[in-house]
C-alpha positions in Angstrom: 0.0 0.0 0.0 2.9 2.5 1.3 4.5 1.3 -2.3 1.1 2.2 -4.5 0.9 5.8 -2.1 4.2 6.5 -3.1 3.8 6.0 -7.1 0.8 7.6 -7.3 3.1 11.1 -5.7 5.3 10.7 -8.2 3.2 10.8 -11.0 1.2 13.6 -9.4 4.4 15.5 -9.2 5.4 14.6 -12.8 2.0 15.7 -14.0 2.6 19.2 -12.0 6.1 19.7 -13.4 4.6 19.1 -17.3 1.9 21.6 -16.2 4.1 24.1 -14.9 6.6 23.7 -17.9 3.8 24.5 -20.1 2.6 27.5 -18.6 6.1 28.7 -18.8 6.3 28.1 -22.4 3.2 29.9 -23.1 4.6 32.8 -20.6 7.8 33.4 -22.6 5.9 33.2 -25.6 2.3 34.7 -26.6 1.4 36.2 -22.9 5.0 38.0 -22.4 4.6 39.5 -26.3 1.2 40.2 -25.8 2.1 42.1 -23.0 5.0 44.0 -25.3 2.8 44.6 -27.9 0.4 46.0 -26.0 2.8 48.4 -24.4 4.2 49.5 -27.8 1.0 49.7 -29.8 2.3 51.6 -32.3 5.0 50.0 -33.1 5.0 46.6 -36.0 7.7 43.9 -34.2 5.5 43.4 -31.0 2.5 42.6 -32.8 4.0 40.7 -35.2 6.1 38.4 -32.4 2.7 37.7 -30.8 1.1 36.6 -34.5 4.5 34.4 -35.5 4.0 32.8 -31.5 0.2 32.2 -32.2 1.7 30.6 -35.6 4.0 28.5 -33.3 1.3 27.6 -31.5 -1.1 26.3 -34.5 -3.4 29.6 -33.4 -3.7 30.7 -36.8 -6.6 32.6 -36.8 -4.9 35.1 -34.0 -1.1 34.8 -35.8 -3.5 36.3 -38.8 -5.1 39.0 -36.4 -2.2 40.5 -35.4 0.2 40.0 -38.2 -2.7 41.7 -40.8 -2.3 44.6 -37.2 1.7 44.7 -37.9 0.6 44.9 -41.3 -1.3 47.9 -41.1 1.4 49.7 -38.5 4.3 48.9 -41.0 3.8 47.4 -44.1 7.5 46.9 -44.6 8.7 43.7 -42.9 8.6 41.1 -45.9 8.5 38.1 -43.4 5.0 38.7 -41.8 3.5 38.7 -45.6 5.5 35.1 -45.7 4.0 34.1 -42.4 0.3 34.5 -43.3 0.6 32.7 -46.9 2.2 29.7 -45.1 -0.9 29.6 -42.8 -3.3 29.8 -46.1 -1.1 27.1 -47.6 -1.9 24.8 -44.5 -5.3 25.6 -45.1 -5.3 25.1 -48.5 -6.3 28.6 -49.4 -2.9 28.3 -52.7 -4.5 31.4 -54.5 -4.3 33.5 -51.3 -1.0 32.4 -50.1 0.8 33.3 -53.3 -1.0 36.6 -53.2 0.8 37.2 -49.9 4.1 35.6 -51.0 4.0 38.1 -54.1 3.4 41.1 -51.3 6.4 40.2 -49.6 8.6 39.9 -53.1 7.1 43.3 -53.7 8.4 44.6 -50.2 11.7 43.5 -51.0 12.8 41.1 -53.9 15.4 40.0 -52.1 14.1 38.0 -49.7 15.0 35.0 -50.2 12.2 33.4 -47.6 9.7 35.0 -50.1 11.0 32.8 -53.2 11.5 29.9 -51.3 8.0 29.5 -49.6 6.9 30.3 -53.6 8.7 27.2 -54.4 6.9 24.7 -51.5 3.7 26.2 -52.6 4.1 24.9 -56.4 5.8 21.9 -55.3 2.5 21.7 -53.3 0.6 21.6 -56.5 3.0 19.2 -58.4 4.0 21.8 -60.4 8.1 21.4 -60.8 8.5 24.1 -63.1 7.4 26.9 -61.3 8.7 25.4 -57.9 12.1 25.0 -60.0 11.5 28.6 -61.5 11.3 30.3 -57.8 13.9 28.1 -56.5 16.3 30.3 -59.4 15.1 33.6 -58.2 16.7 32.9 -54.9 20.0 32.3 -56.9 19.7 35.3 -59.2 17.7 37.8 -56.6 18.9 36.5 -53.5 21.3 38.0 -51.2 24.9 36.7 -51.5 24.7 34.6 -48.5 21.8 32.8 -49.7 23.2 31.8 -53.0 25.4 28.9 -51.5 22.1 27.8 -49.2 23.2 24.2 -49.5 19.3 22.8 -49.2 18.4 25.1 -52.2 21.2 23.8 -54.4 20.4 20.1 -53.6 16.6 21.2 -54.5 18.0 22.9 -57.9 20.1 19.7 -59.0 17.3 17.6 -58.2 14.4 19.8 -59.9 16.7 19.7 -62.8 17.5 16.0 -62.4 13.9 15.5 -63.1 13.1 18.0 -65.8 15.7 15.9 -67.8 17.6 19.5 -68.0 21.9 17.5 -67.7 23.1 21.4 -67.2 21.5 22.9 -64.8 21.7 19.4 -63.0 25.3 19.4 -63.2 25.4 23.1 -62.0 23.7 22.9 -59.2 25.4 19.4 -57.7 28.4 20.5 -58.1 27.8 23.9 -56.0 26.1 21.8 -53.6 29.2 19.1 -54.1 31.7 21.9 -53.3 29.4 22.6 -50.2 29.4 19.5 -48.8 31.3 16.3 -50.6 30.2 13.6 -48.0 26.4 14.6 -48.4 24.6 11.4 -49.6 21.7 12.8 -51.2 24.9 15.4 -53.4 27.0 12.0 -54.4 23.3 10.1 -55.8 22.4 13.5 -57.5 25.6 14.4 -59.0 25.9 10.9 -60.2 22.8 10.7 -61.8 23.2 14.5 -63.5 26.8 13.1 -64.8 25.0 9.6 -65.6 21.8 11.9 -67.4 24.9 14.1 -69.4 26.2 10.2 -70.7 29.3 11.0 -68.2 29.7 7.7 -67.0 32.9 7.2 -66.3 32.3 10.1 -63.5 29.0 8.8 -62.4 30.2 5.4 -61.5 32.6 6.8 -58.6 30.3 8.4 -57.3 27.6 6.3 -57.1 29.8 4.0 -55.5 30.8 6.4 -52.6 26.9 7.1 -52.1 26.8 3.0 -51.0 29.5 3.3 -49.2 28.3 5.7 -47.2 24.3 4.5 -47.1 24.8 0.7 -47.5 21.1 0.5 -46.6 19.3 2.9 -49.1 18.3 2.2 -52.4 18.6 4.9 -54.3 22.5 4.8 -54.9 21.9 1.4 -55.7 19.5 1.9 -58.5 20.9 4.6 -60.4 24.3 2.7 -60.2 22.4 -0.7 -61.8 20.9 1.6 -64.3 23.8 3.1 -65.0 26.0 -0.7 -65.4 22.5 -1.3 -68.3 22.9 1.7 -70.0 27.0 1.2 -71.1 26.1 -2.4 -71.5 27.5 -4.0 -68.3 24.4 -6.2 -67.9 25.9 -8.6 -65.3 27.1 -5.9 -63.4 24.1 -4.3 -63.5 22.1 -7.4 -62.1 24.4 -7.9 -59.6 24.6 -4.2 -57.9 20.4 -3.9 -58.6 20.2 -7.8 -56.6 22.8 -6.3 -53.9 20.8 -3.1 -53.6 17.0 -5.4 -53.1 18.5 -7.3 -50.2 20.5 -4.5 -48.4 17.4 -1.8 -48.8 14.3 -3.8 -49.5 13.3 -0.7 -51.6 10.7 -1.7 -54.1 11.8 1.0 -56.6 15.2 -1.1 -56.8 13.2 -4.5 -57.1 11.3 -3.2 -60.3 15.1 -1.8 -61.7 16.1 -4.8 -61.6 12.6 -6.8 -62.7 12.7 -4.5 -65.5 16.0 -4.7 -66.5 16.0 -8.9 -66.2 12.6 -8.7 -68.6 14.4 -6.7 -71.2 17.6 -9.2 -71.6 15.6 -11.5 -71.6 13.6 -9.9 -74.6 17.4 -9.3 -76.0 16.8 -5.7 -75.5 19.8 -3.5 -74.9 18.5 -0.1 -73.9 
């Protein structure tokens, strides 16, 4: 009994600690900068700290209440305008959003926030050429800094890995290559842009290091078996794609490699 008593403190005291951390949390966060905004009314940053909080918190009909306040007070900060279009996104409210994304790019075009939250919107709605096409602006508009933004340039290499465009893939691993030459995701890419420019001979290397370093993902594995079918290494290509099934279990290598045994055995060679 004295053993049950003393459990059931404990978890009344773990249950008061979570409380009181929580409170704290929403102390430091919406009640402390609704309490500065309120004190500087006139002034844009409190209310639109107390809307990005509310935004933090999932509030989004008060994040859009007070930052559409900051708005009115200063229609200068470029961020707030990003802010509420992310909230429409989430609520699936596209044609709003990318009127508010186009506000902030009018505020200042270059803001680099503004472009990129214009690229997740189309890449929202499956559309890879305008996500790509926004994904540029950051690289031509964008403020020097942002140009080498390492996540953008994988984005870019892959967008363009897709579009079946073997330049701008290339130019866009290799910056992100420079960045970062252990990065996975940059070997794969880079391999397949060299692989889609018929540069196979600097594919292959790279492809390799990418299963080196992920024994357990597919996707170096596949292009790497695609790549050994393409210049005619059909053995080799079996092998890696059989290899890459029983390290990753990824069905995308399984139907490489069912795809690939169908067509020799058709005595097809592409």
């Amino acid at each position: 009994m004295k053993l049950l008593n003393r459990l059931l403190i404990a978890i009344l005291i773990m249950l008061t600690i979570v409380t009181l951390f929580r409170n704290m949390t929403w102390l430091t966060g919406v009640t402390l900068n609704m309490d500065i905004a309120k004190k500087t009314p006139k002034k844009a940053r409190g209310w639109i700290n107390l809307g990005v909080n509310y935004y933090k918190e999932k509030d989004y009909d008060n994040a859009i209440k007070y930052l559409e306040k900051a708005i009115k007070i200063d229609p200068r900060y470029p961020h707030t305008y990003v802010t509420i279009g992310r909230i429409y996104v989430k609520q699936k409210k596209y044609k709003i959003a990318f009127d508010y994304y186009k506000k902030a790019v009018k505020e200042d075009d270059s803001f680099s926030p503004a472009y990129e939250a214009l690229a997740d919107l189309f890449k929202e709605l499956k559309n890879r050429e305008k996500e790509t096409f926004f994904l540029e602006q950051i690289m031509d508009k964008g403020k020097n800094e942002d140009k080498n933004n390492f996540k953008v340039l994988l984005r870019l290499g892959k967008n363009y890995i897709e579009l079946k465009n073997p330049e701008k893939a290339l130019k866009y691993n290799l910056k992100a290559y420079e960045l970062n030459q252990n990065d996975y995701n940059v070997l794969t890419n880079l391999g397949v842009a060299y692989s889609l420019n018929k540069e196979y001979e600097k594919a292959e290397p790279l492809l390799k290091r990418g299963i080196d370093i992920k024994p357990n993902d597919g996707k170096a594995y596949n292009n790497l078996g695609i790549l050994y079918y393409r210049i005619g290494e059909k053995e080799k290509a079996i092998k890696i794609l059989t290899k890459g099934y029983e390290m990753s279990k990824s069905k995308t290598v399984l139907r490489s490699l069912n795809i690939i045994k169908d067509r020799i055995k058709k005595g097809e060679n592409k």
